[in-house]
C-alpha positions as CSV (number, residue, x, y, z in Angstrom):
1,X,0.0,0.0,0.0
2,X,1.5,3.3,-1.2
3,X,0.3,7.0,-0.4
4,X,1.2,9.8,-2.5
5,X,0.1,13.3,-2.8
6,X,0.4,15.6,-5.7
7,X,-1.0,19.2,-5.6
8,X,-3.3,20.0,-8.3
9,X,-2.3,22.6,-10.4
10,X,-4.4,21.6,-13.7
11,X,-7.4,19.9,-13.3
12,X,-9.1,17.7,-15.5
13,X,-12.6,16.6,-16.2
14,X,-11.8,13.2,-14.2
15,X,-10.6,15.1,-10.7
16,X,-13.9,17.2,-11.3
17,X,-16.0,14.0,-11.3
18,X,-14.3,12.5,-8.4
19,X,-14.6,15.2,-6.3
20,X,-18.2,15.7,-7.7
21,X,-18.9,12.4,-6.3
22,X,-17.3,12.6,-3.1
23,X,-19.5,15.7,-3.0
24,X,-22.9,13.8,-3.4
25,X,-22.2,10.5,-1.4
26,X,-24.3,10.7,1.1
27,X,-22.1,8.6,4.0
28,X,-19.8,11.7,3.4
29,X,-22.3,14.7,3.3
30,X,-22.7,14.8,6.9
31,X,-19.4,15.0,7.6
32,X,-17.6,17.3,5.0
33,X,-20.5,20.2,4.7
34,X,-22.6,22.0,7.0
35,X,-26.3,21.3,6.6
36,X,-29.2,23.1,8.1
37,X,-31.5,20.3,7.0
38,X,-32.3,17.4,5.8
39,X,-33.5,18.9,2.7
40,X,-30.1,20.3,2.6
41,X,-28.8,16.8,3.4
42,X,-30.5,15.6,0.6
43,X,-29.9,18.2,-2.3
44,X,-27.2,17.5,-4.8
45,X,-24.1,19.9,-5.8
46,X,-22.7,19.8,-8.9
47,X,-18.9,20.4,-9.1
48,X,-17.9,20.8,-13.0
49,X,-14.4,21.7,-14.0
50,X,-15.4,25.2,-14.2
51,X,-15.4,25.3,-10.4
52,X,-12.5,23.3,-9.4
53,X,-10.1,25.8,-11.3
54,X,-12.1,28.3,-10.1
55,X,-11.3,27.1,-6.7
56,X,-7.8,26.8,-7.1
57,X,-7.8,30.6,-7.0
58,X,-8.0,30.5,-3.4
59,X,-7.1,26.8,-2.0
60,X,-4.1,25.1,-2.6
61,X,-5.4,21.5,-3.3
62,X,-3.6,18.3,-3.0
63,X,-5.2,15.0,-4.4
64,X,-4.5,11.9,-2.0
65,X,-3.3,8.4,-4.3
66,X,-3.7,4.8,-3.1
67,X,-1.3,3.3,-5.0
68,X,-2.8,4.8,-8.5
69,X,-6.0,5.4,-7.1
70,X,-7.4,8.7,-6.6
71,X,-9.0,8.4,-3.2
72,X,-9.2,11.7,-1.6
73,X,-8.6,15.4,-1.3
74,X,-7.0,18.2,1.0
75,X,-6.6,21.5,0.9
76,X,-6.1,24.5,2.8
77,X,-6.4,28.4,1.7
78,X,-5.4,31.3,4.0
79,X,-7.0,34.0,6.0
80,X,-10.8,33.0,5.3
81,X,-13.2,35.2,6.8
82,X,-15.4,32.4,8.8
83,X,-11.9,32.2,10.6
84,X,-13.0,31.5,14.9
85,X,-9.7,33.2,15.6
86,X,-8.7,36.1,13.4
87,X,-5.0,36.0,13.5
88,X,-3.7,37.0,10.3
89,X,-1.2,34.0,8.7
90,X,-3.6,31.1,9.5
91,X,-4.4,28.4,7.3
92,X,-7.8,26.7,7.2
93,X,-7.4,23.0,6.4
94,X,-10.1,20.5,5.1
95,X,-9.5,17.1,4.1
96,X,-11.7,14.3,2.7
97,X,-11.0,10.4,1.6
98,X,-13.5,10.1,-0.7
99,X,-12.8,6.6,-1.4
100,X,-14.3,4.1,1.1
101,X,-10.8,1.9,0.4
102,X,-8.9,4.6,1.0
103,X,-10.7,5.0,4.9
104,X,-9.2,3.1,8.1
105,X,-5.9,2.9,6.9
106,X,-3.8,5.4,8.6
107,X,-4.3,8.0,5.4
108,X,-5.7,10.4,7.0
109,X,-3.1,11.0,9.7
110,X,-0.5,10.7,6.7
111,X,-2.2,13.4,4.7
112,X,-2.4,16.2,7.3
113,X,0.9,15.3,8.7
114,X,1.8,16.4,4.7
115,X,-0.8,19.1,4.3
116,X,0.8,20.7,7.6
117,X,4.6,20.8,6.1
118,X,2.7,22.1,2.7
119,X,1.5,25.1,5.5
120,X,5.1,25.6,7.2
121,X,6.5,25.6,3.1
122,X,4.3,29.0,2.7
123,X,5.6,30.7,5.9
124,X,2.2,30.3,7.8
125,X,2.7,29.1,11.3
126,X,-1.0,28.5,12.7
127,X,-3.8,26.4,11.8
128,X,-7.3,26.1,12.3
129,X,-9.7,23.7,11.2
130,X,-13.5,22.7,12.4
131,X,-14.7,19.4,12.9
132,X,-18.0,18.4,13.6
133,X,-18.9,17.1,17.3
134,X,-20.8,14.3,16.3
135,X,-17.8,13.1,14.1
136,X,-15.7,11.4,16.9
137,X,-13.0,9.4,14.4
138,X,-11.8,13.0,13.3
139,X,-12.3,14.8,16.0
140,X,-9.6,12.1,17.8
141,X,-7.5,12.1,14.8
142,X,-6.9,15.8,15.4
143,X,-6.5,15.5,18.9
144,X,-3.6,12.9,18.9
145,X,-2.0,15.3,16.0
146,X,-1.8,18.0,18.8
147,X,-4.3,20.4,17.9
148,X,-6.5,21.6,21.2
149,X,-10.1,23.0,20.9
150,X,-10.4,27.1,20.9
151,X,-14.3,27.1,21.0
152,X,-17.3,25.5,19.2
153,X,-20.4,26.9,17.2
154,X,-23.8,25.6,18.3
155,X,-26.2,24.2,16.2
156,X,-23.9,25.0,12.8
157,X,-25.3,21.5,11.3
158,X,-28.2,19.1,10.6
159,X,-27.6,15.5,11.0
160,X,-29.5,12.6,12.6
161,X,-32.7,14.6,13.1
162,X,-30.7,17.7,15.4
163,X,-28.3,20.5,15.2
164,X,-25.0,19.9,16.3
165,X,-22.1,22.3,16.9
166,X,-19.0,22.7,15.0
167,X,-15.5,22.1,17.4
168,X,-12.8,24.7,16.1
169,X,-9.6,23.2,16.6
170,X,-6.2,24.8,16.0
171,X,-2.1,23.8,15.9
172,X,1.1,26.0,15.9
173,X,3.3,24.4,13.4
């Protein structure tokens, strides 16, 4: 089993479709987008090519291989306004294994361990992420990777019939 990571720098109509379907599967809805429904749960997004270059203007993205299997996504942009802590130089990370092969196997902790020197490589020293309470698996994840809870948002998302709150977690790198 072999992970790499390659920033994406020119996508194609196949990383649009991947991430396109990582954006509609519903096992991962819950836990990469904040819902105020289940309506919202429910309703489809379309990512076309158009907006993954579009969103390269403002997130440096880094596709996660399995061997030669595209299985995930991470990416982090700086200084974005819904920021819990405004201290200028932070980067906001996000991170998703699309691929259910590609969950359980240590990946994750691999990836942000990369995604955090990718940070340090652009001189920013802070980072700040938010992980949803109900989502334990991360919310340990991040924990054991030494970042500590700064505060929490109540009822920022729908899932299992309530609101939950959002955990905003940060690291000094």
């Amino acid at each position: 089993m072999r992970t790499s990571f390659i920033e994406l720098t020119e996508p194609t109509q196949e990383h649009a479709d991947a991430f396109n379907r990582w954006e509609n599967d519903r096992t991962l809805i819950p836990l990469t987008r904040p819902n105020q429904s289940q309506s919202e749960v429910e309703e489809p997004v379309t990512m076309t090519l158009d907006h993954l270059i579009e969103r390269l203007n403002n997130h440096r993205i880094y596709l996660i291989y399995l061997d030669d299997q595209l299985i995930g996504e991470m990416n982090f942009m700086v200084d974005p306004g819904h920021l819990y802590k405004k201290v200028p130089g932070t980067a906001w990370v996000g991170i998703t294994i699309g691929e259910p092969e590609g969950r359980g196997k240590g990946i994750g902790f691999k990836a942000i361990q990369f995604l955090e020197e990718q940070v340090r490589k652009q001189g920013l020293r802070r980072i700040e992420l938010g992980v949803f309470e109900f989502n334990q698996n991360a919310h340990h994840l991040y924990q054991k990777l030494g970042y500590k809870e700064i505060g929490r948002i109540a009822d920022f998302t729908f899932w299992q019939n309530k609101m939950w709150a959002d955990i905003r977690m940060e690291k000094y790198v």
